[in-house]
N, C-alpha and C positions, 0 to 999 in steps of 0.2 A: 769736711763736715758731711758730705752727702754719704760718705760709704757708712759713715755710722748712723746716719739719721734709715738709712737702707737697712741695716741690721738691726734695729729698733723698732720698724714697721715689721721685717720679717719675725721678729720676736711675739710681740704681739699677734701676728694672723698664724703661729705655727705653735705658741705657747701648750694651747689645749691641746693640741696633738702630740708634742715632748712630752707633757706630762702625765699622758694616759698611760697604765700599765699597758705590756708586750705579752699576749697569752702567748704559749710555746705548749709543742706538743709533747704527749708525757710518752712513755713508752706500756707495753700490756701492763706489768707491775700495778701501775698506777691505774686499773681500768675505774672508770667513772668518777673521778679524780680530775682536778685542772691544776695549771701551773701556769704562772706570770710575773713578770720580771717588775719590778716596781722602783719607778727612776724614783731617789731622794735628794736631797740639797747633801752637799760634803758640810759645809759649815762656814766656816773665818776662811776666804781666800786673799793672799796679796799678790796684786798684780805691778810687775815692774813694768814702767813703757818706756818708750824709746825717742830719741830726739828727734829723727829726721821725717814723724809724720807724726808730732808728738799727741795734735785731739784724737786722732784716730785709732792711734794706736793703744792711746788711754781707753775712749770710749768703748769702742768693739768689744775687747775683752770684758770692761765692767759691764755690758747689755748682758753678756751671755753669763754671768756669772749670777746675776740681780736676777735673772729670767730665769734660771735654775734655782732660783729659794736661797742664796747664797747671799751672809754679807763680806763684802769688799772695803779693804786697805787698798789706796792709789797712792802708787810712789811714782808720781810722775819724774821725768827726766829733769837735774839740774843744770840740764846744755842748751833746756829750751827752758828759759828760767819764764819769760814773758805767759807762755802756754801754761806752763805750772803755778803760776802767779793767779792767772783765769781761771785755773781749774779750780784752785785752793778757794777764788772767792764764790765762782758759780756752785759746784759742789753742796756746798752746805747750803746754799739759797732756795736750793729747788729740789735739794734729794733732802731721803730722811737720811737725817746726822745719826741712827743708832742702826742702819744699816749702809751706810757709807762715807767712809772718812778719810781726807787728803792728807798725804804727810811730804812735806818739802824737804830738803836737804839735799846733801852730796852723800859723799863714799858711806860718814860715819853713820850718817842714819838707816841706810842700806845696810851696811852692817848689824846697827842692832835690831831691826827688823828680822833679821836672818838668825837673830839668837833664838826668838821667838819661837812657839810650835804654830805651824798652823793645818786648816783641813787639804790647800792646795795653793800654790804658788805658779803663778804664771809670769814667765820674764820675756822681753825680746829686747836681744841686742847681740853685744858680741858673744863668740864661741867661749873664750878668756872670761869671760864674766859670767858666761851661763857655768862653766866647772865649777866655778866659786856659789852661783846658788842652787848647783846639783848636791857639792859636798855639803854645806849648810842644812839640805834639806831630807839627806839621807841620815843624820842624827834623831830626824826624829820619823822619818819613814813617811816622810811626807809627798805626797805625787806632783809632782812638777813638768808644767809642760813648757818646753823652751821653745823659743821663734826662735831662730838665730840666721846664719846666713852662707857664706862662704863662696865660690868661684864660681856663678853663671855662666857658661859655653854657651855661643851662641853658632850652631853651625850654617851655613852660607852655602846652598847648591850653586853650582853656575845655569844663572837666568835663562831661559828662550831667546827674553827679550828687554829693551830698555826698559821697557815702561814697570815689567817685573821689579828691575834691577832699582829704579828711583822707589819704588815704595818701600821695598825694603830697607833700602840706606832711612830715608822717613821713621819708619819705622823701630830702626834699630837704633838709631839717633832719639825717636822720644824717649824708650827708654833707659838710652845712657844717660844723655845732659840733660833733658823733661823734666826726669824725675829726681829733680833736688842735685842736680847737675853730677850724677853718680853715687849720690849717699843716699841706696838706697837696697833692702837686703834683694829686688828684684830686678836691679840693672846689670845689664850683661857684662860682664866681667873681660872676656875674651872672644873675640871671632877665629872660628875653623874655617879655611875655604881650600880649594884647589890653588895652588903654584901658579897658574896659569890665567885664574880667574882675581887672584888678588889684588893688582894695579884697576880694575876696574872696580873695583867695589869702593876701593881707596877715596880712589878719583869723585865717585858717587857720592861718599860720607861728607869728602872735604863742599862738596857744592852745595849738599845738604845743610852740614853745620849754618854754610854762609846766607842761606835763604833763612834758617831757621834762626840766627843771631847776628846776622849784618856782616860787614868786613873786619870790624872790632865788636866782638865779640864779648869785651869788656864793658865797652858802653850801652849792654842789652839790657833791659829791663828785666827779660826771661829765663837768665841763664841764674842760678845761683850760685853764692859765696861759698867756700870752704868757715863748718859750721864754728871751727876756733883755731888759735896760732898751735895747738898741740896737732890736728888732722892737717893742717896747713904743713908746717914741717914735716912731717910722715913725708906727706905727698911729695913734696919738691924734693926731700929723699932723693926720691924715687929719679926724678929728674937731673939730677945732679950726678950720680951715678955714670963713669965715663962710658961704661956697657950698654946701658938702658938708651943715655942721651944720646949715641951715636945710632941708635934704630927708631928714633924720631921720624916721622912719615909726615908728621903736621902737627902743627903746635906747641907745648913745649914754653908756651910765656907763662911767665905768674906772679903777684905784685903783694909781697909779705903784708904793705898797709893796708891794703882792701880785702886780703883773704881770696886772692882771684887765682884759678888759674883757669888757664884757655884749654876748651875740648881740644885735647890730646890725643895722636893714635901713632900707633907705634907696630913698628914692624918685624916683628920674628924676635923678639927682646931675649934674652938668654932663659933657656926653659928652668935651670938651676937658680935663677935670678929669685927675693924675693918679690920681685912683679908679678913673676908667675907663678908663689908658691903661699901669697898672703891675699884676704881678700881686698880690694884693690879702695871701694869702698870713694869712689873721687871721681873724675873725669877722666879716667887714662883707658884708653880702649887698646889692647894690646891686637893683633890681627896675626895667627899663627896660619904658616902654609903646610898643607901636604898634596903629598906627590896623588893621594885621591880619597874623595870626599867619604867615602868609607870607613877610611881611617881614622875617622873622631870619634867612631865608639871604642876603640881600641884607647885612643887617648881619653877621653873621658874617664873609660873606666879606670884608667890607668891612676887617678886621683881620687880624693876624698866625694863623695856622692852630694850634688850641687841640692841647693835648693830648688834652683829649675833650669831645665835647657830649654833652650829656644831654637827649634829648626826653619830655616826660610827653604824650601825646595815643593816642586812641583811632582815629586817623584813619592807615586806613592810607596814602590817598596822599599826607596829611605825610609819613609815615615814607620813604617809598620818594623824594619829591621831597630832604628833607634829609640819606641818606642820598647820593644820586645826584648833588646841587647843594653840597655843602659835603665841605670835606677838614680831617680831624683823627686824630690816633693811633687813636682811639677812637669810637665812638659805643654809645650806651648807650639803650637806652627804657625808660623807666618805673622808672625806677631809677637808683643812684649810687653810683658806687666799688665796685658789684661786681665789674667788669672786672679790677681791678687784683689779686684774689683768684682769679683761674682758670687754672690752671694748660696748660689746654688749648691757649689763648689767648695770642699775642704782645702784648707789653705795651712800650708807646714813642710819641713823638710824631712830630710832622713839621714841616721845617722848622725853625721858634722854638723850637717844643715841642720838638724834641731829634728 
């Protein structure tokens, strides 16, 4: 609730300055002559949201689309039936019903939405379902901006010192199991570290998880559920696999009736594996080693372009080489998922990542 009520205030105090035209300089041609860009509303937008931050993800888009002169179609998620339920009743209580209207359903109502023309469509979720309302939306020439997500890197310098070494584990730990215990399009997907430096970082995460969800980790108030029994299978897939399961480093429990499984981290999993080639999207943190920390732009780029990397290092000409040498919506140091909370700051991927 706060990142949207934050984008609603920033709406409000920055309104009058979105909406003032942009003079621009003419060239001689034009002498005594002016020119100016003159922002207008597109028109009908639909906005699809997403389950795993389902107000937020509804709200934010509809402030900035209502705040551009735009009316809005909300198809909120039907994986967050409870939030969609809210939305469906609040909605029409307190907006106007002829410039915004909730529409509930699954697959089929998605679909006929998508027959629809409209002025722009905005979706966030998976890469699979944005092609489906990329091709939908190129029938009628319609601009579409996707959120979508894909495989977070998070690369890992080797520390100074402990105290470095514990905040980071902290830190990379809020944003695997924090945030919605991995289903999240900004939680780190994989760790890069040094060969050498790997057993200790390990070590670090497993202490961390235990201060941050007790010794049963099941019985945490903080950790959450896998969101239904279709990502629940996915996951334990994944588990179950004699390849993946034998590079098990920690963890590795998971209870089909409660939708549980235990933060997971796994150790050099086969690089050909779908572990390492789908987005992961759950609790399983895979931890790849190389022979030197260098080497993760090499493999970064060696992949589809992340929505964000996350480097933990003290060095500044890592930072300036990974920043310079690799492309991602985002890049983040010494930290995670704080990007996705600044309002300052344009938030989206590139390429895959939307």
């Amino acid at each position: 609730v706060a990142l949207a009520l934050n984008a609603a205030r920033l709406a409000l105090k920055c309104l009058h300055k979105w909406m003032a035209p942009t003079e621009v300089c003419l060239p001689l041609v034009a002498f005594r002559g002016s020119g100016a860009v003159m922002p207008e509303p597109l028109g009908a937008v639909l906005i699809f949201s997403a389950w795993n931050f389902p107000f937020d993800l509804a709200i934010e888009p509809m402030i900035g689309a209502i705040a551009a002169g735009n009316v809005v179609v909300l198809k909120p998620s039907e994986m967050a039936a409870a939030t969609s339920d809210l939305l469906a009743l609040l909605i029409p209580r307190y907006l106007d019903n002829t410039a915004v209207r909730v529409v509930q359903g699954g697959p089929h109502q998605s679909s006929t939405l998508l027959r629809h023309k409209w002025d722009k469509i905005f979706f966030t979720g998976s890469a699979r379902i944005g092609r489906i309302v990329m091709t939908a939306a190129a029938k009628h020439l319609t601009p579409v901006t996707l959120e979508l997500g894909g495989k977070c890197p998070t690369i890992v310098d080797s520390m100074r010192n402990n105290r470095d070494l514990v905040v980071t584990s902290r830190r990379i730990a809020f944003g695997k199991w924090g945030l919605c215990n991995g289903q999240a399009c900004v939680s780190p997907d994989y760790i890069l570290v040094e060969e050498d430096y790997a057993s200790s970082l390990i070590n670090s995460l497993k202490k961390t998880i235990t201060k941050f969800y007790g010794e049963d980790p099941s019985k945490s108030a903080d950790l959450s559920r896998i969101v239904n029994q279709n990502h629940f299978s996915r996951l334990a897939k994944y588990l179950q696999n004699p390849s993946i399961a034998n590079t098990i480093a920690y963890g590795g429990r998971h209870d089909e009736k409660r939708l549980y499984i235990q933060p997971t981290i796994l150790l050099n999993p086969p690089l050909t594996s779908e572990l390492m080639n789908e987005e992961i999207f759950g609790p399983l943190l895979s931890v790849i080693t190389l022979k030197r920390i260098e080497d993760s732009i090499e493999f970064i780029n060696s992949r589809p372009k992340p929505l964000v990397i996350y480097l933990f290092s003290n060095s500044k000409m890592l930072r300036e080489r990974v920043k310079n040498e690799t492309s991602s919506g985002s890049l983040t140091v010494n930290d995670t998922g704080v990007q996705f909370a600044l309002d300052g700051l344009p938030f989206g991927g590139v390429g895959e990542s939307g």
